[in-house]
C-alpha positions in Angstrom: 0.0 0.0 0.0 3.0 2.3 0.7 4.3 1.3 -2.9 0.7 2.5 -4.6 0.9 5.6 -2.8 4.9 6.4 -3.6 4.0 5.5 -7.2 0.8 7.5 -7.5 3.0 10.9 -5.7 5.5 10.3 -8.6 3.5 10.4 -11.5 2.0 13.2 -10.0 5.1 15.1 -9.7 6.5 14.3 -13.1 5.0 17.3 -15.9 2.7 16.1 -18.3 4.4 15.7 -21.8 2.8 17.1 -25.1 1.6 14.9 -27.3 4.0 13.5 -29.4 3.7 15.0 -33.3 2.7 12.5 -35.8 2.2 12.8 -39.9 0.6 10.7 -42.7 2.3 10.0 -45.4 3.6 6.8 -48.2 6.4 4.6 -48.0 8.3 5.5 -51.3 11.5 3.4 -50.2 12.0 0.0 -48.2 15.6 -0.8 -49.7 17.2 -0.9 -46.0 16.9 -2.4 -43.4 14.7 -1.4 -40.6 14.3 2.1 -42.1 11.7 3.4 -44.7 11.9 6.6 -46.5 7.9 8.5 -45.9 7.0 11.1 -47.8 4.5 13.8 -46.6 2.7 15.7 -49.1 1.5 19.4 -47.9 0.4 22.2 -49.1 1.5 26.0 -48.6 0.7 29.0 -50.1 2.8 31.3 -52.4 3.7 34.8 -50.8 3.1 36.9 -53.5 0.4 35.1 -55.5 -1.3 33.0 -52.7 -1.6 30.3 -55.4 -1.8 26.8 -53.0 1.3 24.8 -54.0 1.8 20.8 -53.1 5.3 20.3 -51.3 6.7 17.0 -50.3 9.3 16.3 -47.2 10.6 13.1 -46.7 11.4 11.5 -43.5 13.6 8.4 -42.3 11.3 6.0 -39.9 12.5 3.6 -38.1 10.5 0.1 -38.9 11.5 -2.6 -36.4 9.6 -5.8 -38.1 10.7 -4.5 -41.9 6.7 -4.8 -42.7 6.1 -1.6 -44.5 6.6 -1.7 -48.2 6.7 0.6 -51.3 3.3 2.7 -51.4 1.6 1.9 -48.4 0.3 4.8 -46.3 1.7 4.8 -42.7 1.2 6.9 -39.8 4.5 8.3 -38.2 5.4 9.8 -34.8 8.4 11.7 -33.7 10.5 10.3 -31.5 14.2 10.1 -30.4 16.8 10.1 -32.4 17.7 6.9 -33.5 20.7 7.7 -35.5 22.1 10.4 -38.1 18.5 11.0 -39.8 15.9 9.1 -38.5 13.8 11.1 -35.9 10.6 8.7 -36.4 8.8 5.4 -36.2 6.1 3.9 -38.1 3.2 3.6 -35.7 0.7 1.7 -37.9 0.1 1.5 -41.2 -3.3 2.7 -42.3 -3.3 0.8 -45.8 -1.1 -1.4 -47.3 -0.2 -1.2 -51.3 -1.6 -2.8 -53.9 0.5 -6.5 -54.5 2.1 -7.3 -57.8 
């Protein structure tokens, strides 16, 4: 009972964290290992003539079980880094690509 009571005074103490960020995007690479390449499509628009313009970034994710392939759409989340250029993980994928 003294346990439930020390556990329950520290998560109390510790500050809540903001949610973690998280994008939508497709798998355009799978050639290594653990690691696709997403890319998020957004749009933005121009300063001068306010025309709405598509850009794409593409992000590093970390996939432990190598089961995301070319063209699925994945949901990612910002995390840690896990080496030079991979700041994400694939938290699901929200639909798998077509199969030759």
């Amino acid at each position: 009972m003294v346990a439930e009571q020390h556990d329950a005074a520290a998560t109390a103490s510790q500050p809540e964290r903001p949610a973690r960020l998280t994008k939508v995007g497709r798998v355009v690479s799978d050639k290594m290992d653990k690691t696709v390449v997403v890319a998020v499509d957004f749009t933005v628009r121009h300063r001068i003539y306010q025309k709405a313009m598509r850009r794409t970034h593409k992000f590093k994710a970390h996939d432990e079980q190598n089961t995301c392939k070319a063209g699925d759409r994945v949901r990612i989340e910002e995390t840690r880094p896990l080496s030079k250029e991979k700041r994400w993980i694939v938290r699901e994928i929200l639909h798998a690509a077509a199969q030759d």
